[in-house]
C-alpha distance (Angstrom), angle and dihedral (degrees) to the residues before:
residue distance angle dihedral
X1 . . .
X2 3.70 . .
X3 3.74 120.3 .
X4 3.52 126.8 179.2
X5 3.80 109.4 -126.2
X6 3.86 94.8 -115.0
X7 4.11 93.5 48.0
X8 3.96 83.8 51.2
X9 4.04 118.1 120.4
X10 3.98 109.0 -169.3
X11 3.96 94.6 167.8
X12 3.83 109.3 115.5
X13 3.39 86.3 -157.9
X14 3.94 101.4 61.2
X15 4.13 91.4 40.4
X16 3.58 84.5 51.8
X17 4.22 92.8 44.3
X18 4.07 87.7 46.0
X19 4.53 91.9 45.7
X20 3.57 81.8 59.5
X21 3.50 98.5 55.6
X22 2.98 107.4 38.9
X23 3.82 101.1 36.5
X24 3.66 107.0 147.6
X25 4.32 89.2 102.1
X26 3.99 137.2 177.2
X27 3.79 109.0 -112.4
X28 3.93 103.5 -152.2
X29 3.97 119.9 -172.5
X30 3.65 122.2 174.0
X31 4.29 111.0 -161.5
X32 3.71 117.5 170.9
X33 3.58 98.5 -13.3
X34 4.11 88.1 -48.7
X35 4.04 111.5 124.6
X36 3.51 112.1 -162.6
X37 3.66 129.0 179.9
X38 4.14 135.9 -170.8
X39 3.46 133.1 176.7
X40 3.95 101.3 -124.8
X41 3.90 129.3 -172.4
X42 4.23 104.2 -124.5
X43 3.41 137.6 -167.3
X44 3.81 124.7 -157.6
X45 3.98 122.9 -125.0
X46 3.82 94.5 -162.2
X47 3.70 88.7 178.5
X48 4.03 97.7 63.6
X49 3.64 100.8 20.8
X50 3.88 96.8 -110.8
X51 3.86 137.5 124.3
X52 3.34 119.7 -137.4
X53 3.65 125.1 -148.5
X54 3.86 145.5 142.3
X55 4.17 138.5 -146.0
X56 3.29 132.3 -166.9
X57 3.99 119.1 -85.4
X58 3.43 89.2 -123.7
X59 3.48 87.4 57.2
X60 4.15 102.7 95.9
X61 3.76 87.5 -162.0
X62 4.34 88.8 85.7
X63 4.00 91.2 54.7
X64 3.90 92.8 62.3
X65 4.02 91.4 33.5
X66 3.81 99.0 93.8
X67 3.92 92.6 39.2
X68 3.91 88.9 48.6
X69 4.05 112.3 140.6
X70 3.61 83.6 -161.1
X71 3.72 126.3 28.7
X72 4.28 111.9 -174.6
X73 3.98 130.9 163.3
X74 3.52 118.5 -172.8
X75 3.79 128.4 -161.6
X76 3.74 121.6 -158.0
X77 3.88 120.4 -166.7
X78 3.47 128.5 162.5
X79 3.82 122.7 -17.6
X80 3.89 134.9 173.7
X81 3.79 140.8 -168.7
X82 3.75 103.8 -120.2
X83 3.71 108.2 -150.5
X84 4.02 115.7 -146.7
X85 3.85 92.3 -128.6
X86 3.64 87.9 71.6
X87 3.88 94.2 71.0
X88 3.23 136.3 87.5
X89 3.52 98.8 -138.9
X90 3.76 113.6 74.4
X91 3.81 110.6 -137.3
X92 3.88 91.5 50.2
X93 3.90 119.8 140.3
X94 3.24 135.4 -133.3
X95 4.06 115.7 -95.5
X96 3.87 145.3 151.0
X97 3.46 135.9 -105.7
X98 3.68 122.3 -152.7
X99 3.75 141.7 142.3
X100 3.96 121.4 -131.2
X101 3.70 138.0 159.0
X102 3.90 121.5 -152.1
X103 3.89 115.4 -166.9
X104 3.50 127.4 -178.3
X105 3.76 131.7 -169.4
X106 3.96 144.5 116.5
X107 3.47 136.1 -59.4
X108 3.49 141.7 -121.3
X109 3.42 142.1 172.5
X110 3.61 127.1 -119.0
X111 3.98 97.9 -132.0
X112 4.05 102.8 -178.8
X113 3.67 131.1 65.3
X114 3.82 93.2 -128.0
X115 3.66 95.2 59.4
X116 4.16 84.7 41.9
X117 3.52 88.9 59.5
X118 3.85 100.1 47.5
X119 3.89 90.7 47.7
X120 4.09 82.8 56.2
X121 3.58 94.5 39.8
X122 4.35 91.8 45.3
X123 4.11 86.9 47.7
X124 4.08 95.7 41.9
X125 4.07 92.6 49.9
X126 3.51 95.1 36.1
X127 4.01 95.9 54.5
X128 4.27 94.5 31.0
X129 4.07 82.2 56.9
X130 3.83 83.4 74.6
X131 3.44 99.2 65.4
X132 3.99 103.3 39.6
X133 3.97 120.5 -98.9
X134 3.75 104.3 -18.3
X135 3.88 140.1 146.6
X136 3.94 123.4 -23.7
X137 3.75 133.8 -157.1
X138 3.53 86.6 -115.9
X139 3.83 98.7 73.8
X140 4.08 92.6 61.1
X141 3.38 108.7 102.6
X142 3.92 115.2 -106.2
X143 3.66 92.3 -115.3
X144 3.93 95.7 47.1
X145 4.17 86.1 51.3
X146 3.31 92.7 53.0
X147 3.62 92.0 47.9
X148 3.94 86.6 50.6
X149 3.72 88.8 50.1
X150 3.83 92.9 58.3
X151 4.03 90.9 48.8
X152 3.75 98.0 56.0
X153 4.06 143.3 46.0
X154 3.36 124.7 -140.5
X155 4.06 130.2 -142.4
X156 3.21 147.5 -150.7
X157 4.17 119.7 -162.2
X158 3.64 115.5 -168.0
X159 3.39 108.3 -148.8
X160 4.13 114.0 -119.3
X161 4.04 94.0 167.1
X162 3.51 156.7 -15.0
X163 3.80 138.6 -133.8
């Protein structure tokens, strides 16, 4: 991604702050010359430096995830057209103004059920928080999680960089 120098955010911190809000990414894989790209619900481990995420298992995308040449996720947030009659300086140009985070790492997938569940758990409580006390993984039936279980993969992304 190009960024100028002066547009440029190296704090961990404040990449990690602006992940979190704006969480809904773009998981982008490229495998054999194949780009592929899914918007993906993710949840930030702060701690370990790793997002957290799931797709369907009918989604193909998780069999070439590990074995990914390149591994991107992008996160939009706001953006703007910036019009050049809103500057003060009279040969300006028109531009945009947006916000997004690229991070690129490695893969892994989340192997036990345990570790399935927490990921689900982390992602339900962190997105229900939004909108004031509301439902919780807990009140699925044990038989319809399970079932859920067996229709999804879970991931890991080890964070290599940010932009």
């Amino acid at each position: 991604m190009y960024v100028p120098e002066h547009f440029s955010v190296k704090n961990p911190a404040i990449l990690y702050d602006w992940i979190e809000r704006w969480s809904f990414g773009t998981l982008i894989t490229s495998h054999r010359g194949r780009i592929e790209a899914n918007q993906i619900p993710f949840v930030l481990d702060r701690d370990k430096g790793d997002l957290l995420g799931h797709v369907a298992r009918a989604n193909k995308q998780w069999q070439t995830l590990i074995n990914a040449e390149h591994l991107l996720v992008q996160f939009n947030g706001p953006h703007a057209y910036v019009s050049p009659a809103w500057y003060s300086q009279p040969e300006g140009v028109p531009t945009w103004n947006y916000l997004t985070v690229q991070v690129q790492g490695k893969a892994e997938l989340v192997k036990t059920e345990n570790e399935t569940v927490d990921i689900l758990r982390r992602l339900t409580q962190t997105n229900e928080a939004l909108y004031g006390p509301g439902w919780r993984l807990e009140s699925l039936p044990e038989e319809r999680l399970k079932a859920m279980i067996q229709a999804i993969v879970c991931f890991r992304i080890h964070i290599t960089s940010m932009d």
